[in-house]
C-alpha positions as CSV (number, residue, x, y, z in Angstrom):
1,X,-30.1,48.0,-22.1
2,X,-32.2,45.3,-20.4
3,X,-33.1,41.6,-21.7
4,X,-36.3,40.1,-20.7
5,X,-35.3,36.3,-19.0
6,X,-36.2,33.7,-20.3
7,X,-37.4,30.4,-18.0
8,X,-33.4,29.5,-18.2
9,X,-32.0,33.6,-17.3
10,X,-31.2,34.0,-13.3
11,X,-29.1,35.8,-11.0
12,X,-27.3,33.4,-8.6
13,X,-26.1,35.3,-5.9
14,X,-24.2,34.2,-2.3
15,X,-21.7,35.9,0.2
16,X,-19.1,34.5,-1.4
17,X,-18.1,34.1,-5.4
18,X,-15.1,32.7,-6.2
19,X,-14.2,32.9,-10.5
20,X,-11.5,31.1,-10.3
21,X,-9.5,33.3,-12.6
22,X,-9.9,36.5,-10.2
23,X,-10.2,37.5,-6.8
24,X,-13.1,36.3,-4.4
25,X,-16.1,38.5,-4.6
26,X,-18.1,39.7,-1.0
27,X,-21.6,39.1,-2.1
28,X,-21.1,38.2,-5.5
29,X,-23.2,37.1,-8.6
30,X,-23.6,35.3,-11.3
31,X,-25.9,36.0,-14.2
32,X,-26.8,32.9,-16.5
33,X,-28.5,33.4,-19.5
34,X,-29.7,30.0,-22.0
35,X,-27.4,28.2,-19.3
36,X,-24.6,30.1,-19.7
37,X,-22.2,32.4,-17.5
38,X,-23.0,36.2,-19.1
39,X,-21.6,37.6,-16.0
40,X,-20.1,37.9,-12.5
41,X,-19.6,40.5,-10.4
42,X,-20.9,41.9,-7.3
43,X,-24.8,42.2,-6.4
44,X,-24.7,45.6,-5.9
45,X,-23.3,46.3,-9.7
46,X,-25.0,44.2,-11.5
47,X,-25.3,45.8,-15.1
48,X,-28.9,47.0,-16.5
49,X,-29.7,44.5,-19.0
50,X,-29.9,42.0,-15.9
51,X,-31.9,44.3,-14.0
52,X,-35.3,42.8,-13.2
53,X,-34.1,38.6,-13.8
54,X,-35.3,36.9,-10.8
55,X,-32.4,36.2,-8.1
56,X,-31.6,33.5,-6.0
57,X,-29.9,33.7,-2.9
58,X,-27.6,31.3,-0.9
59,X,-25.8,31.4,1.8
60,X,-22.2,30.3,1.8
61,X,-19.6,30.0,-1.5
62,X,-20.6,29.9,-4.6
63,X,-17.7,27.7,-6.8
64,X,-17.5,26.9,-10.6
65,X,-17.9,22.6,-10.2
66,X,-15.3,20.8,-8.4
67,X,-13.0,18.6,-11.0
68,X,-12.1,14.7,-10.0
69,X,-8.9,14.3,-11.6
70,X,-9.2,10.4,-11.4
71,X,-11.8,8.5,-10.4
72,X,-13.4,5.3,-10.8
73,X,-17.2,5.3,-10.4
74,X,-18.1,1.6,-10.7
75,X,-16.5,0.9,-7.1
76,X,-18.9,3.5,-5.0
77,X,-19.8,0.5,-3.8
78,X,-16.6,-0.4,-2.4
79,X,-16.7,2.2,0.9
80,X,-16.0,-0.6,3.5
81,X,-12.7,-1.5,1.8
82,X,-12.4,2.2,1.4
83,X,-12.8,2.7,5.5
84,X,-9.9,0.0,6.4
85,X,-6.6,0.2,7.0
86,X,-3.6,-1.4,5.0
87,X,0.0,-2.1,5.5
88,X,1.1,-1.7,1.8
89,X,-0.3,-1.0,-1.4
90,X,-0.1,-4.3,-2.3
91,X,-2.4,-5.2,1.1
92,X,-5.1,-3.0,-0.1
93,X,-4.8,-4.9,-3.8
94,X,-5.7,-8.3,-2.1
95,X,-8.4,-6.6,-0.1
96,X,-9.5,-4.6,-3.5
97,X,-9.3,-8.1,-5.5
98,X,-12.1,-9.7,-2.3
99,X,-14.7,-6.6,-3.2
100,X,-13.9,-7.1,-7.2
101,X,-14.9,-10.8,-7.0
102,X,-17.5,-10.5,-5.0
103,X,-19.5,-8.3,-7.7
104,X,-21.4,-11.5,-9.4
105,X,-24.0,-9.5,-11.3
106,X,-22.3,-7.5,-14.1
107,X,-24.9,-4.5,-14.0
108,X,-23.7,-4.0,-11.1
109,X,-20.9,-1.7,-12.2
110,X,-23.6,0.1,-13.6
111,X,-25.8,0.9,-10.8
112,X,-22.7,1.5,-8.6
113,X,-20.9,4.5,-11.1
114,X,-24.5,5.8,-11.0
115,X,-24.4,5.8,-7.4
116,X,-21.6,7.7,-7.6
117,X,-22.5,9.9,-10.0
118,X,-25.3,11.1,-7.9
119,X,-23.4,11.3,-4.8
120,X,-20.4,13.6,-7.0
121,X,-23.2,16.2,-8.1
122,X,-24.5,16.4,-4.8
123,X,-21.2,17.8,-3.6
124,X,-20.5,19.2,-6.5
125,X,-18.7,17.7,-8.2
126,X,-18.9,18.3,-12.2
127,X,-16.2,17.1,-14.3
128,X,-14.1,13.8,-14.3
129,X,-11.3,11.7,-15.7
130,X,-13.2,8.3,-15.2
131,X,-11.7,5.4,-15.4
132,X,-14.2,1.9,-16.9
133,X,-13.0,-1.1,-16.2
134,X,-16.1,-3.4,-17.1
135,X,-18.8,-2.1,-19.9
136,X,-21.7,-1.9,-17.4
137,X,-20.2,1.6,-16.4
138,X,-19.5,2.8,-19.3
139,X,-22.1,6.1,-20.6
140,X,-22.7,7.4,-17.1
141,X,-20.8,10.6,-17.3
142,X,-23.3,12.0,-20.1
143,X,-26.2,10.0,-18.7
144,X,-25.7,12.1,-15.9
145,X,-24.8,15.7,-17.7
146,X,-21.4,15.3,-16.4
147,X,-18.2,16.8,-18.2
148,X,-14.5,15.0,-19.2
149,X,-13.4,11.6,-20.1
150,X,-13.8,8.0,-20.2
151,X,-11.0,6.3,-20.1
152,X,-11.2,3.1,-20.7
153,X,-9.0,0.5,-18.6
154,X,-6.8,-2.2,-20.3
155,X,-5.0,-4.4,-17.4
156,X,-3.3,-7.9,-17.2
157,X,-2.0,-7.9,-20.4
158,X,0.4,-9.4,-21.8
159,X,2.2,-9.8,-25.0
160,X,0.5,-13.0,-25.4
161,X,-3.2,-12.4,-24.8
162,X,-2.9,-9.7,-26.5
163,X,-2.1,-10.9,-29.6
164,X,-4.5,-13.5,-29.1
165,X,-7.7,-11.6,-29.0
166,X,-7.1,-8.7,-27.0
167,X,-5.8,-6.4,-29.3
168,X,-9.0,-6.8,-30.9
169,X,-11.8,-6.6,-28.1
170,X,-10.1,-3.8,-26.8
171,X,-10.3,-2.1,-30.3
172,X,-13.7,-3.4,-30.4
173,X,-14.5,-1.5,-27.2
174,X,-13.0,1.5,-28.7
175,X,-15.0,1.8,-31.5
176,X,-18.4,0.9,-29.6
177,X,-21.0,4.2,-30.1
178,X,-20.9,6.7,-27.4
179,X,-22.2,9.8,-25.8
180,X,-19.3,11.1,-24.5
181,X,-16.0,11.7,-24.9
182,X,-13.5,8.4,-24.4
183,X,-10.0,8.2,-23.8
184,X,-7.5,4.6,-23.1
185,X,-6.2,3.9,-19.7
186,X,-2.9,1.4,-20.0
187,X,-3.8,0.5,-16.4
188,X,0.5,0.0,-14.8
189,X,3.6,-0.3,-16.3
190,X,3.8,-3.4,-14.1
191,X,0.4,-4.8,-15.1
192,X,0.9,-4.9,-18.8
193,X,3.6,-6.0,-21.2
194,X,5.5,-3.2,-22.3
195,X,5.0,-3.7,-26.3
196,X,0.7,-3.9,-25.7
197,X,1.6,-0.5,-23.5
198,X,3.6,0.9,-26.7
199,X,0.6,-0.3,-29.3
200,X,-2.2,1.4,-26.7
201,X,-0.4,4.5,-26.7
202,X,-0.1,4.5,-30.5
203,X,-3.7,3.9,-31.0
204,X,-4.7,6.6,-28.7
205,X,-2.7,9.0,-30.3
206,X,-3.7,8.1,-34.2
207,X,-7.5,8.3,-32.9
208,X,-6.3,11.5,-31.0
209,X,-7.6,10.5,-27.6
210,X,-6.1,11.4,-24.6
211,X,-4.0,8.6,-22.1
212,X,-4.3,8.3,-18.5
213,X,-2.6,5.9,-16.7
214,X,-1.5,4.8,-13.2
215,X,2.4,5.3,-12.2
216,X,3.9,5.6,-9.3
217,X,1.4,3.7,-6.6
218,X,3.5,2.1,-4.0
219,X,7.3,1.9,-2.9
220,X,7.2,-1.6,-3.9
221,X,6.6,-0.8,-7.7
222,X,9.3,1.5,-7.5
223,X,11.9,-1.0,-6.3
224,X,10.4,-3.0,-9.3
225,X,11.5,0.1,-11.3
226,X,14.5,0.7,-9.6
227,X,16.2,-2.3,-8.6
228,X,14.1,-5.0,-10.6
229,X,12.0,-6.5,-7.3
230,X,9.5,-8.2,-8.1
231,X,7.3,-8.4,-5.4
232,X,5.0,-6.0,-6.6
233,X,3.9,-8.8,-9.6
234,X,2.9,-11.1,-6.7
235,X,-0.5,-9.7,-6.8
236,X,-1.2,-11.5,-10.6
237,X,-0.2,-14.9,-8.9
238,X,0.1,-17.6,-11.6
239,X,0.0,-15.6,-14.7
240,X,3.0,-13.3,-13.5
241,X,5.4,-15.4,-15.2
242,X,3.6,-14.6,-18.5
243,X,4.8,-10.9,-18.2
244,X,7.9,-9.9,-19.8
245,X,9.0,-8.1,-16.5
246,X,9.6,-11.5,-15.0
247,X,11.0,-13.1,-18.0
């Protein structure tokens, strides 16, 4: 049986196709029909309904898109402070809090997770856990026809901001329309009060979003873990005593 293609049916074909879920294929293909995978297989038995479809050839591997487990689009344009060196964790946070602060016009975000956006695709890169931190950056994943989640990032805190208006604008963040699909991101253990950590999780769950958080970062977090130092909450100066970790 054949199938006349329509302006979206094409053969992709290159030396190398690798499914994933099978072995690499020596000049391999990859029949897409209405934007779609109908097949894959090798070139040379490619079944009769494709026969005729136009094909396009490339040199190289051909890969289903790359997945960035967690990312965070909005600093793309942070590649100096990626480039440097650092003693610690905690010295790249100071350095990371320079680039932060210097970002005075909030659509900035924007136009940097754009940035990075583009520069993902063009490596091919295709689906993301993304992680917003400021609203500017927030959409960009469907904007660009990009799949996974949002996650959006709640950090510094603590028991008593959050019951004095944080709760809310975060659940006011939460409930903002969307294109895509949104998750919560309790940013640390050590950057949040353990009860607003316990009420984010909960809210996730009733709203059945998923949770992604960060754990684990540097050896001094885990001495906070471990033996209760505390140099890790240095990097929140002033309002560290606020946190119930210190207290």
């Amino acid at each position: 049986m054949r199938s006349n293609p329509t302006v979206n049916d094409s053969i992709v074909a290159a030396e190398w196709v690798l499914p994933i879920a099978g072995a690499a294929i020596h000049h391999g293909a990859v029949a897409v029909r209405e934007g779609r995978i109908a097949w894959v297989g090798s070139l040379e038995s490619l079944p009769s309904e494709f026969a005729g479809w136009p094909v396009a050839r490339h040199a190289g591997v051909l890969t289903p898109g790359l997945v960035n487990g967690h990312t965070h689009l909005q600093y793309t344009g942070f590649a100096d402070l990626g480039r440097g060196s650092y003693t610690s964790f905690e010295h790249w946070s100071e350095e990371f809090e320079v680039f932060y602060d210097a970002v005075q016009d909030p659509a900035e975000w924007g136009r940097a997770a754009r940035d990075g956006a583009a520069l993902a695709l063009a490596s091919g890169t295709t689906a993301f856990a993304e992680i917003v931190t400021d609203e500017p950056a927030r959409g960009v994943l469907a904007e660009f026809g990009l799949q996974g989640i949002e996650y959006l990032e709640a950090i510094g805190e603590t028991e008593t901001r959050w019951n004095a208006g944080g709760r809310e604008a975060f659940t006011a963040w939460l409930d903002q329309p969307t294109a895509g699909v949104v998750g919560v991101s309790p940013h640390a253990p050590y950057s949040l009060d353990g009860e607003v950590i316990r009420e984010l999780t909960a809210l996730a769950r009733s709203r059945g979003m998923r949770i992604h958080s960060h754990v684990g970062e540097s050896e001094v977090e885990a001495s906070l873990y471990d033996f209760g130092n505390r140099d890790v909450l240095e990097i929140y100066g002033d309002m560290r005593d606020e946190f119930a970790l210190i207290r």
